[in-house]
C-alpha positions as CSV (number, residue, x, y, z in Angstrom):
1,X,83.1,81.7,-18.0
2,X,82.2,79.1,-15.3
3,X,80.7,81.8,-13.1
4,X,78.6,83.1,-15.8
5,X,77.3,79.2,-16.5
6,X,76.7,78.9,-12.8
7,X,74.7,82.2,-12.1
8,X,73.1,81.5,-15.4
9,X,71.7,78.0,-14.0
10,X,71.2,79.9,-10.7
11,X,68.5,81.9,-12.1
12,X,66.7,79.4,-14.2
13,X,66.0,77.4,-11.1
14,X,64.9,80.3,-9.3
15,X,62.4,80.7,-11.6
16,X,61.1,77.1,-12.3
17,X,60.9,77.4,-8.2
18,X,59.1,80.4,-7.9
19,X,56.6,79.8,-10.7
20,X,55.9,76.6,-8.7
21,X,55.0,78.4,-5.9
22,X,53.2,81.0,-7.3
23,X,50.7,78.5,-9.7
24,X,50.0,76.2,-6.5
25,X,49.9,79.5,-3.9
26,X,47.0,80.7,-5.8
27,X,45.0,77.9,-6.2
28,X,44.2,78.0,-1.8
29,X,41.1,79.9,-2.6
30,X,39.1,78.0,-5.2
31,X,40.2,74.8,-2.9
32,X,38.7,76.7,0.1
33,X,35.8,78.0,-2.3
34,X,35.5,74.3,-3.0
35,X,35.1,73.1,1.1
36,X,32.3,72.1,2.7
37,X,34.0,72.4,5.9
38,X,34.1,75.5,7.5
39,X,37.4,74.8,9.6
40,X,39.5,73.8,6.3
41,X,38.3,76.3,4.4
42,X,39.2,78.9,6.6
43,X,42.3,78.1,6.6
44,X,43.2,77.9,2.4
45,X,41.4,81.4,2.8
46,X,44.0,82.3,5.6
47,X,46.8,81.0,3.3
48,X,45.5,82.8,0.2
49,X,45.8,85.8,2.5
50,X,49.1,85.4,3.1
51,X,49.9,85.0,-0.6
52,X,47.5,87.3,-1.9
53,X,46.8,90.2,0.6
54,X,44.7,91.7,-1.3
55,X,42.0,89.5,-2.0
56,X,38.8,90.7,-1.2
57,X,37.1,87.2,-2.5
58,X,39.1,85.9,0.5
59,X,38.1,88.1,3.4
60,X,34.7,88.2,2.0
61,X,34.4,84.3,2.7
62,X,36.3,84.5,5.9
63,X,33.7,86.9,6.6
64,X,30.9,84.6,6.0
65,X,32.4,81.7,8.4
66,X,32.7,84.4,11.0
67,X,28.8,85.1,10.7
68,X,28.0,81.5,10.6
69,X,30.5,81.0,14.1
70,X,28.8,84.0,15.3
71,X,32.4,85.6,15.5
72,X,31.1,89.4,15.1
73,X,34.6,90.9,16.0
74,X,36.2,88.9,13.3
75,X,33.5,89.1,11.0
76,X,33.7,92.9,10.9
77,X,37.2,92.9,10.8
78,X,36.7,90.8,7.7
79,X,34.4,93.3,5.7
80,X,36.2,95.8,7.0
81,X,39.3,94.9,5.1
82,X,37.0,94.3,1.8
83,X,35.7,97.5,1.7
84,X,39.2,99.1,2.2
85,X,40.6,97.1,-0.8
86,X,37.4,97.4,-2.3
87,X,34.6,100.6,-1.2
88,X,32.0,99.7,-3.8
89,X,31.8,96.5,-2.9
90,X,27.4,96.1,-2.3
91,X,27.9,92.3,-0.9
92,X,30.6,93.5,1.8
93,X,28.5,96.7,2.8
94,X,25.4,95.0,2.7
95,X,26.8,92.4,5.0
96,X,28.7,95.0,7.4
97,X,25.2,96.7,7.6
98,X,23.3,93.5,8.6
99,X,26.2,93.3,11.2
100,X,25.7,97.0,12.5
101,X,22.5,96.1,12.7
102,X,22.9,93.1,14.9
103,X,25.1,95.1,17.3
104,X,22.7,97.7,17.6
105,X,25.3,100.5,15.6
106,X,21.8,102.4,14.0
107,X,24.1,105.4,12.9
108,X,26.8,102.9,11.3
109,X,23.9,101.1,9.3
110,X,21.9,104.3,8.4
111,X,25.0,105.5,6.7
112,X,26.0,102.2,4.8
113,X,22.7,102.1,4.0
114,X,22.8,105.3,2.3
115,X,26.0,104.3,0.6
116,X,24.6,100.9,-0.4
117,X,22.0,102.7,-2.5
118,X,24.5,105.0,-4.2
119,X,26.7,102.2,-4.9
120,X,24.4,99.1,-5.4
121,X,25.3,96.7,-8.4
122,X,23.9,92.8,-7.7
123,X,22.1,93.2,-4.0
124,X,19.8,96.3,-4.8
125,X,17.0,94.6,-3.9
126,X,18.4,93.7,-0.3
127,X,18.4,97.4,0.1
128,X,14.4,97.5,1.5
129,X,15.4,94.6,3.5
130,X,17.7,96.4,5.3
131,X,15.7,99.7,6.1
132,X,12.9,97.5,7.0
133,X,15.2,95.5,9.4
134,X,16.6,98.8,10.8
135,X,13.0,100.1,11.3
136,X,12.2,97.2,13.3
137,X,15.2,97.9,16.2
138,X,15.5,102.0,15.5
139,X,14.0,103.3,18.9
């Protein structure tokens, strides 16, 4: 009987612990979303990452501080990761194509640029901006 009492307990305070963590685990990324700090938010995006791996929200805003520290490699690795979790994302793509763009990949952008265009939901417009854009630096 005491053994059933005790694993009994056991188990209720794994779960008090775990729904602790699991209620302040998610909140990293609307405290990052929050920051006006690029440094901090990185991070709570980093540790929402770690308790969330698949959240695109996350590595779509990693993303952005990449492009803004001018950290292409990380940047793409970034969008990269939304558009596996995530292929019809038009934000990512059109972001990953303004990137290929910047590091002279014409091929890689004339094909996101065709996707973009099947795929496009919110950013349609930015679709003439990027053909112009690729005109301008297509030898």
């Amino acid at each position: 009987m005491k053994k059933i009492i005790l694993i009994t307990k056991i188990i209720f305070i794994y779960f008090l612990l775990t729904q602790n963590s699991f209620t302040t685990n998610s909140d990293y990324f609307n405290k990052g979303e929050d920051k006006k700090e690029f440094e901090k938010s990185k991070i709570l995006f980093e540790r929402d990452l770690i308790f969330n791996p698949k959240s695109t929200k996350s590595y779509l805003y990693l993303a952005k501080i990449f492009n803004f520290n001018d950290n292409k490699e990380e940047e793409k690795i970034n969008l990269d990761n939304v558009l596996l979790l995530d292929p019809v994302n038009d934000e990512a793509i059109y972001l990953l194509t303004l990137l290929k763009i910047k590091m002279f990949d014409y091929e890689g952008a004339k094909e996101l640029i065709e996707k973009f265009d099947l795929i496009c939901n919110s950013f349609c417009s930015k679709s003439t901006e990027m053909k112009s854009k690729l005109d301008k630096i297509t030898p």
